[in-house]
N, C-alpha and C positions, 0 to 999 in steps of 0.2 A: 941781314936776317938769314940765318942758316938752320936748316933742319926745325921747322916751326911746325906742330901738328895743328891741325884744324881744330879750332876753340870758338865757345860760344857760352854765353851767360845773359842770365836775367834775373832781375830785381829790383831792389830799391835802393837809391844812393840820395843822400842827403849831404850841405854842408852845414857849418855855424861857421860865423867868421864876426871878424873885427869891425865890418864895414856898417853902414847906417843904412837903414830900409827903405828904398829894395839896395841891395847888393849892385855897386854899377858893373861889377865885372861881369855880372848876367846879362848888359847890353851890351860887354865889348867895351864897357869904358875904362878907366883908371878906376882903381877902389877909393874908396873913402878916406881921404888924407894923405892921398898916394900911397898907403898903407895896408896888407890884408894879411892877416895872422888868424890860422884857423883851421881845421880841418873837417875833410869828408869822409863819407863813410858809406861801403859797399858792404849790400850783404843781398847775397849770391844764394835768389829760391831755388833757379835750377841752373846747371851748365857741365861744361865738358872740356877737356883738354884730351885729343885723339880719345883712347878708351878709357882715361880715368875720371871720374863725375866728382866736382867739386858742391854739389847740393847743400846748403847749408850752411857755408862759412863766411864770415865777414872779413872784411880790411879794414884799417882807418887811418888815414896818410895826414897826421898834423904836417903844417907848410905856414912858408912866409914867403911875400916877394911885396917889392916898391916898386910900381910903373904900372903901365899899360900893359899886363903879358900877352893878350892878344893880339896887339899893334908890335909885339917881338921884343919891347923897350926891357925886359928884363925876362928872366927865370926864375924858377921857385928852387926854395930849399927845403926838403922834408924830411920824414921817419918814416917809415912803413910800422905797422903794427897788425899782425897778420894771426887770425884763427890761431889758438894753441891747438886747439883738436885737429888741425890739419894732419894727415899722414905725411912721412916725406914723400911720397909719390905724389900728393896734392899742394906740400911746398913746393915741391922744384914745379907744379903745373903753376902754381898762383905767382914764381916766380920768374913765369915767361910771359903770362898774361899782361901783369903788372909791370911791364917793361917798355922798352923804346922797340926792341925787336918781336915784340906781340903780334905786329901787324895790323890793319884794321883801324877803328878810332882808336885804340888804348896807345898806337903808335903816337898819333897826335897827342894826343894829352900826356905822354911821358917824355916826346923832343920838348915840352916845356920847362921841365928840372934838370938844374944847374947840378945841383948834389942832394944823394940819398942818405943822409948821415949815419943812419943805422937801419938793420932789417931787428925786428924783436918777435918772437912769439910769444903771444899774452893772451890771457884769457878775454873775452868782449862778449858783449850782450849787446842785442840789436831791435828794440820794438819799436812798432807803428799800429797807431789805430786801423779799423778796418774802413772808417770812415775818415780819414788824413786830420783828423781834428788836432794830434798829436804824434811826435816821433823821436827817438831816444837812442842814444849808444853810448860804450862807457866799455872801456879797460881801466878794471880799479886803478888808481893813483897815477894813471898817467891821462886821459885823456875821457873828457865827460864832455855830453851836451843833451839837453832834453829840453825840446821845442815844442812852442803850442803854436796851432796855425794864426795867421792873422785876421784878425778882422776889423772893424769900425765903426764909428756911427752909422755910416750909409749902407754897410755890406748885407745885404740880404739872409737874414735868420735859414741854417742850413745848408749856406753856399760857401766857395771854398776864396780865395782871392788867388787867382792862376794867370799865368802868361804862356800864349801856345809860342812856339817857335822862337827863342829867344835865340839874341844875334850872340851870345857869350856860351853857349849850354856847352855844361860838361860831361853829357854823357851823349853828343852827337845830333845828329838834322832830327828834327820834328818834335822835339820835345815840347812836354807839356810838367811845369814849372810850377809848383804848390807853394806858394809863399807862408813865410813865421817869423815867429820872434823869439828867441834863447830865453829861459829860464836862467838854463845853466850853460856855459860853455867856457869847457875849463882846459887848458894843457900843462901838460908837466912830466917832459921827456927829453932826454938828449939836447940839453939846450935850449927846448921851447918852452916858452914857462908864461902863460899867461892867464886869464880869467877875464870875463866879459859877461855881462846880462842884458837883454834887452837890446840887442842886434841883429842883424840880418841871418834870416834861413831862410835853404828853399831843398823841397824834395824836390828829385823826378826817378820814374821807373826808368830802369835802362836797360835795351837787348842788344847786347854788341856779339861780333864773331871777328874773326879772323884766322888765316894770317892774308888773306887779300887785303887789295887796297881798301881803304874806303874813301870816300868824298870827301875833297881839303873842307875843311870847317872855318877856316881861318885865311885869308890873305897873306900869302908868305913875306916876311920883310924884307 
């Protein structure tokens, strides 16, 4: 890591993925038929790389990987799909963030990708109710998902179904983990090409900084 300016962001990050509900990769486990095709998606209320403010802009990183990735058994393969409205002073910031040389958590979650297949800038929309009942992102013709929360017979009318602390979280220690279930969740990029309904989501807000360490999340293999 060379010449890393001090970076910090917050917001909401959400995935949709292939796996059946809950998601076991949220416990650390193997996915769903050793299988997990899917992506997530940041979008950044506030933050900063040194003095430029990236406020406002989303990512959404479709991926696939077979194993256990948190036990090390394999790595993802993805796309990045990054804010068009980004300036390039705010690419080249979302392209240190979004890296192995970030520093911080984003360091850990990106030694997990094997290969970035392509960087794109594409136009995305990003909503979330103000009460999690719902949440949605979508770069036309390449990558859609719109989630409604979960609930159930027994789930208490007005309450959310949540996991504090999950041993899998992708956005670092203390999370708190909003569970759903895909409407829609579609890819169609560089290779990745699937469709899926009626599978595993889960928000969580995330405040990450860097370029310091942060605390291993994971067991090294």
């Amino acid at each position: 890591m060379t010449n890393v300016k001090d970076w910090w962001m917050k917001g909401d990050w959400f995935d949709s993925c292939s796996c059946d509900i809950p998601c076991p990769c949220e416990f650390a486990q193997a996915p769903s038929d050793n299988r997990c095709e899917g992506f997530v998606a940041y979008n950044i209320k506030e933050g900063a790389y040194g003095g430029i403010r990236i406020d406002g802009l989303s990512v959404l990183i479709p991926g696939i990987f077979y194993g256990n990735l948190w036990a090390g058994e394999c790595k993802m393969s993805v796309t990045m799909l990054v804010d068009e409205r980004a300036t390039s002073e705010q690419r080249e910031a979302l392209g240190v963030i979004f890296s192995e040389d970030a520093g911080g958590f984003m360091s850990h979650i990106f030694s997990t990708i094997a290969e970035i297949v392509a960087v794109e800038y594409v136009p995305i929309t990003f909503e979330i109710a103000d009460d999690l009942t719902w949440w949605k992102a979508e770069s036309p013709g390449r990558a859609k998902a719109h989630v409604e929360a979960l609930g159930g017979p027994t789930t208490r009318p007005g309450t959310l179904v949540q996991t504090t602390n999950p041993p899998g979280s992708e956005v670092g220690a203390d999370a708190l983990a909003t569970w759903g279930k895909s409407k829609v969740s579609q890819v169609s990029t560089q290779g990745f090409n699937w469709d899926w309904e009626g599978q595993s989501s889960k928000h969580m807000p995330f405040d990450l900084k860097g370029p310091a360490p942060a605390e291993v999340w994971f067991e090294e293999a």
